[in-house]
N, C-alpha and C positions, 0 to 999 in steps of 0.2 A: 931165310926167315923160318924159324921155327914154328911147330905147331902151335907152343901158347904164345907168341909174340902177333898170329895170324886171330886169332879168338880175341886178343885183349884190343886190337886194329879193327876188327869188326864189330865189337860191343860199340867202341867209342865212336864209330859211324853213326852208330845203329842210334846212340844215344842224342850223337849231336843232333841227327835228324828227325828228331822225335821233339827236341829241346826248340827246334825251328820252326818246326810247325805247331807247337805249343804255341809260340810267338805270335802264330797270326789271328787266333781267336781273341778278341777283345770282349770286355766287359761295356756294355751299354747303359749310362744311367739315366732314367726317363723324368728324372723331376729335375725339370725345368728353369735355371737359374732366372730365362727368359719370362717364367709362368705364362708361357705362349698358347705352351700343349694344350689339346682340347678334345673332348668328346662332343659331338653336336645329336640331340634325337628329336623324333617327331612320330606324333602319332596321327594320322589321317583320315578320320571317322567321317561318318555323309554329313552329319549336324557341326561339328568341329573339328578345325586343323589345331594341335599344341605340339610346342616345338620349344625347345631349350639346347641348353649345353649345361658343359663341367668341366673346370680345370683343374682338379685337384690331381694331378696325375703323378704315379709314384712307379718305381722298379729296376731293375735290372733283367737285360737283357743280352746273351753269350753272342756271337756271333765272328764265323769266320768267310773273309769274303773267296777264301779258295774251297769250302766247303758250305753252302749255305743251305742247305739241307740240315745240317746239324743243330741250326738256329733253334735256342733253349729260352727259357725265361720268364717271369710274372710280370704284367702290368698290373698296379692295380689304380682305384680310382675314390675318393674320399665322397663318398654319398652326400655328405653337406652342403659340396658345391653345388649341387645340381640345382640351378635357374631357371625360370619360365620370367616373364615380363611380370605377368600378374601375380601379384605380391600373397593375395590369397590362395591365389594354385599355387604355391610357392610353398605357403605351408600345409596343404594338403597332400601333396606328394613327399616334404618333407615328416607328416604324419604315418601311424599307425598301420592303416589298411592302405598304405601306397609303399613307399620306400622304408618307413619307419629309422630313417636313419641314425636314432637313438641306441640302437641295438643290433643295427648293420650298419657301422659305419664304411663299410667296403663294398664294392665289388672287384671279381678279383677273376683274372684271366693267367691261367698258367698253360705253356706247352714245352714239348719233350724233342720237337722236331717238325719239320715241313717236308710235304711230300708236292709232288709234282711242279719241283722248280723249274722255271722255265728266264731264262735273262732277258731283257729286253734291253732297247734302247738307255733307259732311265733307271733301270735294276735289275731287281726280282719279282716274278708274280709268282706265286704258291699258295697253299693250303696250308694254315696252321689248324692242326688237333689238336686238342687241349680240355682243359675244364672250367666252364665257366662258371662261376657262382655269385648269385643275386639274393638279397633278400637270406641268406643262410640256405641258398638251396644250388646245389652243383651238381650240374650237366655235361654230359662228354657233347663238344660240339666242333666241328669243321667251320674254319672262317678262311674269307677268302684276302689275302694280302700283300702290298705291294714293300719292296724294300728299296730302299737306294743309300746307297754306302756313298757315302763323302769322305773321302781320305783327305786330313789338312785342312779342313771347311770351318772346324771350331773356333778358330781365330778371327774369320771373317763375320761368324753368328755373334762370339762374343765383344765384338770390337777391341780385339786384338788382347783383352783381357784374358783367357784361357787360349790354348794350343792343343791341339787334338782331332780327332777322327770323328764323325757323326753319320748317326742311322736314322733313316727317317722312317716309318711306318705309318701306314695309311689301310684301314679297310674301312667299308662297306655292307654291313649285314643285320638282318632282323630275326630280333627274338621275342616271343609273347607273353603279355603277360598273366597270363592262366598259368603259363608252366613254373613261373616262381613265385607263383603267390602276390603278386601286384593288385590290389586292387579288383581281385577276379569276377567280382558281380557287379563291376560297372557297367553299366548298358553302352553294349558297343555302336550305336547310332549315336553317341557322344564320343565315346571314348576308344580307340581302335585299340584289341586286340594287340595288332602288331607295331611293333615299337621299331623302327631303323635307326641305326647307329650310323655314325661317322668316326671314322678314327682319323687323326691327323697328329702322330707326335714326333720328334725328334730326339735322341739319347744321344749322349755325348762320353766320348772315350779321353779323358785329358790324358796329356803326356808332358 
């Protein structure tokens, strides 16, 4: 075997194996055929507990389950949805000096990557860094979260109507709303400062 016969046998390794592992990072989409996805919050002040959710959930998110460190991607989340029971806080958070979601219809979470993966039983736990932004105001922030890769589960979600892989994502974390301008002179013996989130979604990879 000649020298250029040995370079053109090595490229073409080089290339399939590049071509293969391209293969195993999927594309996750988080809007929900289901409209299942959901963000759940609560605020827990001495005077009052308020507590909602939001399904407007939208994104793509990268993800390969031989490197999941690499996990990239935006969630975002349509402000409109956001409900409380009480129809008047309802549109008081959907107002001005709260959410104003005439003019932030988003919030919007992107990250670049996860650091201290660890597998478990049931996934991934890690830390995604990223930039959160509320209200038109973006923050670098660490959230803590869990993954679980379903290879082939899309058919059993969609009742056999779609075929595919799914990612499920779940965190846990409070942010305040002083830092993005929410409502900042509401008196926190009503209204608590700190806001907790729930995350709870699924993205789906069809094939």
């Amino acid at each position: 075997m000649n020298k250029k016969t040995i370079i053109t046998s090595l490229v073409t390794v080089a290339s399939t194996a590049l071509w293969s592992v391209s293969l195993q990072a999927e594309d996750f989409n988080f809007e929900d055929p289901k409209g299942v996805n959901n963000v759940s919050f609560s605020m827990d002040a001495p005077l009052e507990f308020i507590s909602g959710s939001a399904n407007g959930i939208s994104g793509i998110v990268t993800f390969d389950a031989d490197h999941p460190k690499k996990t990239s991607g935006t969630i975002t989340l349509n402000t409109s949805t956001l409900m409380v029971s009480n129809s008047m806080m309802k549109d008081h958070m959907h107002g001005k000096n709260w959410m104003d979601v005439e003019n932030h219809p988003t919030i919007e979470f992107s990250t670049d990557g996860l650091s201290g993966v660890e597998e478990t039983s049931k996934g991934y736990t890690a830390t995604a860094a990223g930039t959160l932004t509320i209200k038109g105001v973006s923050k670098e922030v660490e959230l803590p979260v869990t993954l679980t890769y379903l290879p082939g589960k899309l058919g059993a979600r969609s009742n056999g109507r779609m075929q595919g892989d799914l990612l499920v994502i779940r965190s846990t974390f409070t942010v305040l709303r002083s830092d993005y301008g929410i409502n900042p002179k509401a008196p926190e013996d009503k209204v608590s400062n700190q806001i907790e989130l729930k995350l709870s979604i699924a993205g789906y990879a069809a094939k």
